[in-house]
VOLUM-533061 format. One record per residue (C-alpha): residue number from 0; z, x, y. Coordinates in Angstrom, 1 decimal, padded with zeros to 4 digits, always signed. Each point is the difference from the previous one (the first is absolute). Example, Ala and Ser with C-alpha at 12.3 -4.5 7.8 and 13.67 -1.06 7.14 Angstrom:
BEGIN
+------+--------+--------+--------+
| resi |     pz |     px |     py |
+------+--------+--------+--------+
|    0 | +007.8 | +012.3 | -004.5 |
|    1 | -000.7 | +001.4 | +003.4 |
+------+--------+--------+--------+
***
This chain:
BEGIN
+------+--------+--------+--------+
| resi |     pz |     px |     py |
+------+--------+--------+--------+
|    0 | -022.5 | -008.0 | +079.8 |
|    1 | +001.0 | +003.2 | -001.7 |
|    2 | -003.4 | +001.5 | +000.6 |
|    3 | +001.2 | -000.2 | +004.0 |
|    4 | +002.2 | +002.8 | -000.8 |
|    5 | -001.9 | +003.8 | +001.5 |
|    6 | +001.3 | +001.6 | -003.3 |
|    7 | -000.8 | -002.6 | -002.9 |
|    8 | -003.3 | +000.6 | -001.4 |
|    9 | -000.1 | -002.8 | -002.7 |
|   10 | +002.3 | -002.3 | -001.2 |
|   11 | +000.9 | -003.4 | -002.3 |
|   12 | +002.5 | -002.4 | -000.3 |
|   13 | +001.4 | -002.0 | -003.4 |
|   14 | +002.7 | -001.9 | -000.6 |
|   15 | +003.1 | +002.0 | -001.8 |
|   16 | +002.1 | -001.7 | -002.4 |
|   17 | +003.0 | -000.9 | +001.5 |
|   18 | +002.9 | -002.4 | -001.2 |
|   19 | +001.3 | -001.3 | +002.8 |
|   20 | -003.2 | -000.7 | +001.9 |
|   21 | -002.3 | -000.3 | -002.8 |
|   22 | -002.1 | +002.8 | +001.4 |
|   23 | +000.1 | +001.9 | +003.3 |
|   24 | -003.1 | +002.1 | +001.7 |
|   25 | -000.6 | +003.6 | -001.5 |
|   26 | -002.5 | +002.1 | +002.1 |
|   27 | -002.1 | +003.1 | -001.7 |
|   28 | -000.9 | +001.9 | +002.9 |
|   29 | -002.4 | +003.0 | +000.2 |
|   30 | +001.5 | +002.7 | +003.0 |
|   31 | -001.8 | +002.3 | +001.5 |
|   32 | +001.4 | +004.0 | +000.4 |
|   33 | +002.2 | -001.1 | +002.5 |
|   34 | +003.0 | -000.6 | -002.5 |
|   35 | +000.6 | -003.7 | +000.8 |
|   36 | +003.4 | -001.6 | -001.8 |
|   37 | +000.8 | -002.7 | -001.5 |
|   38 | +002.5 | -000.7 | +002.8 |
|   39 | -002.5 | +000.1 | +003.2 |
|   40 | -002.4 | -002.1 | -002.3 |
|   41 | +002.8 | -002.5 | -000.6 |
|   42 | +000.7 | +000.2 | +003.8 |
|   43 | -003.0 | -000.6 | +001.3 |
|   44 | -000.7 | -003.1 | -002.1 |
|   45 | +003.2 | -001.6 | +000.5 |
|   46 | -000.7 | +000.7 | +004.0 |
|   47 | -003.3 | -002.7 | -000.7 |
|   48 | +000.4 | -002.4 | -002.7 |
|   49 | +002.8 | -002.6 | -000.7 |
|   50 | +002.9 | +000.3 | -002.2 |
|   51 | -001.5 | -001.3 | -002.8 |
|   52 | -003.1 | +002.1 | +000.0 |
|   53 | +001.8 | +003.5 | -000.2 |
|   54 | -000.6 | +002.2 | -002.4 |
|   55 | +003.5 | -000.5 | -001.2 |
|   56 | -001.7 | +001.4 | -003.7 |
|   57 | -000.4 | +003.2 | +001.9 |
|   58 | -002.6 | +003.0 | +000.2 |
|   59 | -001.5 | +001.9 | -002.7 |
|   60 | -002.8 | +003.0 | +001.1 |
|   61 | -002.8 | +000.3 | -002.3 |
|   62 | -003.1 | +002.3 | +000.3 |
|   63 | -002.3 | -003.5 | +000.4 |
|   64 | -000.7 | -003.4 | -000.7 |
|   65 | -001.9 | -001.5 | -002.8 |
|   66 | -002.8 | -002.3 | +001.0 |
|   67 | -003.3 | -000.9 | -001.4 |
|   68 | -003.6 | +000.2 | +000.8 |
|   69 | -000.1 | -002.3 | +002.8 |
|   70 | +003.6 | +001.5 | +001.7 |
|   71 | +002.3 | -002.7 | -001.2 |
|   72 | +004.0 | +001.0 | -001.1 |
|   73 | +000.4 | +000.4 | -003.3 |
|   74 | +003.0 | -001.6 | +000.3 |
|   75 | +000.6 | -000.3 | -004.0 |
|   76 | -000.6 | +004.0 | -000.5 |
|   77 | +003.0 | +000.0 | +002.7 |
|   78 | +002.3 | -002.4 | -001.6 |
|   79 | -000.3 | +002.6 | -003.3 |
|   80 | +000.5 | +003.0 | +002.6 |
|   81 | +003.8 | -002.1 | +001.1 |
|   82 | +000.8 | -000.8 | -003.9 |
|   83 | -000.7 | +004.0 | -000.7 |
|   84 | +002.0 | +000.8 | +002.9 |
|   85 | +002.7 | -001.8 | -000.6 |
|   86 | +000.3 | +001.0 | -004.2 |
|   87 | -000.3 | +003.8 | +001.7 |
|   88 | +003.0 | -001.1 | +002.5 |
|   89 | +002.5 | -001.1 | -003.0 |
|   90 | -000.3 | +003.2 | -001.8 |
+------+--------+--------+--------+
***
């Protein structure tokens, strides 16, 4: 649903560690030049899913998205990417 958006190139969703919910919907999104924010993205999915599908995790930007050969989300590479995030967000 994401890659609806004009200004999201690429993206992926996991689930974020969360310990209330258990875990919530993260999105790594790939923006164009047109200086998308986390905001409009956050917006625009809560304008099309249900409550419980928002990406109450939040945004992060990232340069792409790992997949292999065959296009398929790397969607262990991007769990690593939110643990190395997050270590960089406590300090």
């Amino acid at each position: 649903m994401l890659l609806t958006h004009p200004n999201v190139k690429d993206c992926g969703v996991i689930g974020k560690p969360d310990e209330v919910a258990g875990e919530v919907a993260l999105a790594f999104v790939v923006k164009d030049e047109s200086g998308l924010s986390e905001a409009e993205v956050l917006n625009y999915v809560a304008g099309k899913v249900s409550y419980a599908k928002r990406l109450h995790g939040g945004v992060i930007f990232v340069d792409e998205i790992p997949k292999n050969p065959s296009g398929k989300i790397l969607r262990r590479e991007l769990r690593e990417r939110l643990k190395a995030y997050l270590a960089k967000a406590k300090l």
